[in-house]
Phi, psi and omega in degrees: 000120147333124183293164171277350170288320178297333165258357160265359171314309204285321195292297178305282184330314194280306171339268189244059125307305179276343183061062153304336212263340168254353204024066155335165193245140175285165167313116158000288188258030163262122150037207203303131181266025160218158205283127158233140179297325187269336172300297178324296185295347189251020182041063214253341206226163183254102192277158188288333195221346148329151161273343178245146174255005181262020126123190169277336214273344168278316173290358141315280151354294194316308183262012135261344163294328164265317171306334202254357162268326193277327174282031177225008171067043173256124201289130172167167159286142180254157180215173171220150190221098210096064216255341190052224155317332191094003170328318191282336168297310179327306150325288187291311188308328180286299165334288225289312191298339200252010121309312192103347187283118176260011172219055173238149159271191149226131186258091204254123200250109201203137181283350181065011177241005176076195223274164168279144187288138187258143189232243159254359179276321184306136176324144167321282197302329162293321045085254211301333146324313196039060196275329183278009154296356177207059157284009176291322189252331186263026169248091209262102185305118156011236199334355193257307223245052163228321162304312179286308163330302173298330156327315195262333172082069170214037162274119187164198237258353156323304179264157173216113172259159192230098193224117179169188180295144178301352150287315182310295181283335210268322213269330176257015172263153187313067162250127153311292175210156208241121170257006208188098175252117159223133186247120164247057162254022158078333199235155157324323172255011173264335174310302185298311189288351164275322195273267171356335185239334192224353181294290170319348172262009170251118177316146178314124171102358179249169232211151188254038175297118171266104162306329209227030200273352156277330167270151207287336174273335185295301198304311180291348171282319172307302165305336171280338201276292176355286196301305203333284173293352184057073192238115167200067174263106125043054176253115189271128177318179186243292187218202178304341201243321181246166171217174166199181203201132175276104207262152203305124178206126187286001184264353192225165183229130178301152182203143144272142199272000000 
């Protein structure tokens, strides 16, 4: 268990990971162009300057999906796949310390070039997304978002970046085992190419986040991976946008925080 000094760590960190405390202004032409609170906590807005955009009640999520593996012993590594600024690694990374735990990674997995341009080989519904017409806000370089790691003075032997497409990087990287996936690549084949590549390394009791379960191709790339696989764990919403799922271990029972 976490100190209580260790829960106001976390509690201060997610503020301004997202940044309530100064509240920055979204990207202009993302929705309302002045900072709303309730835009802000429900990860509603593209902030000009927060490291993260999925608000508080998913970084919430986070750390509780991670403090219920670690107080439930479930073995694995955390990873995130679509990292952005790295707020949410940044989280976990924060998590693990304010814990004690020293023998876990966190994996921030990202091409750091924003999402891939879809072409006619490309899924429809990625096609009909374009989501890389505005790699302008999502392609954040490496070297930006290892700094903001060094900001919190939580870079180390700990973090592991994983950087290029997900196809390319997820099927050979060195992760044994996973207690904690949360997947933000927004499209159908970077989902697919995450569930595919890490789903079989997460240990029974380890957990699942769909960042992005509201847009229609990540979501229908889940629902076929599910079926696929005969996955019928339980999935509870977060907030309007995530979910997230437990995967089936007879020692733990699924719970929302």
């Amino acid at each position: 268990m976490t100190t209580r000094d260790g829960t106001l760590y976390l509690d201060l960190l997610k503020k301004v990971l997202t940044n309530v405390i100064y509240e920055d202004a979204p990207v202009p032409w993302w929705g309302d162009p002045d900072y709303d609170s309730v835009n802000r906590r429900m990860g509603l807005d593209c902030p000009t300057a927060a490291h993260t955009m999925v608000g508080m009640e998913r970084l919430d999520n986070v750390q509780f999906c991670v403090e219920r593996v670690l107080a439930d012993g479930v073995p694995g590594d955390l990873i995130e796949t679509g990292v952005w600024r790295g707020g949410v690694c940044i989280l976990m990374r924060a998590i693990l310390r304010a814990h004690g735990v020293h023998d876990r990674k966190v994996w921030v997995a990202d091409s750091f070039q924003g999402v891939p341009v879809t072409d006619a080989d490309s899924h429809p519904l990625d096609q009909e997304m374009a989501l890389h017409k505005i790699n302008s806000v999502l392609s954040i370089p490496a070297e930006e978002v290892r700094a903001n790691f060094k900001r919190y003075e939580l870079l180390d032997e700990q973090v592991e970046f994983l950087e290029g497409w997900f196809r390319d990087t997820l099927p050979g990287a060195p992760i044994d085992t996973l207690a904690v996936m949360r997947l933000d690549g927004d499209l159908y084949e970077s989902t697919v190419d995450a569930l595919t590549s890490l789903y079989p390394k997460l240990s029974p009791g380890g957990f699942v986040i769909i960042d992005d379960y509201n847009i229609a191709p990540c979501r229908k790339a889940v629902h076929e991976y599910r079926r696929e696989h005969g996955i019928d764990d339980k999935i509870v919403p977060i907030d309007l946008s995530g979910v997230y799922w437990r995967k089936e271990s007879p020692a733990v029972t699924p719970e929302r925080p």
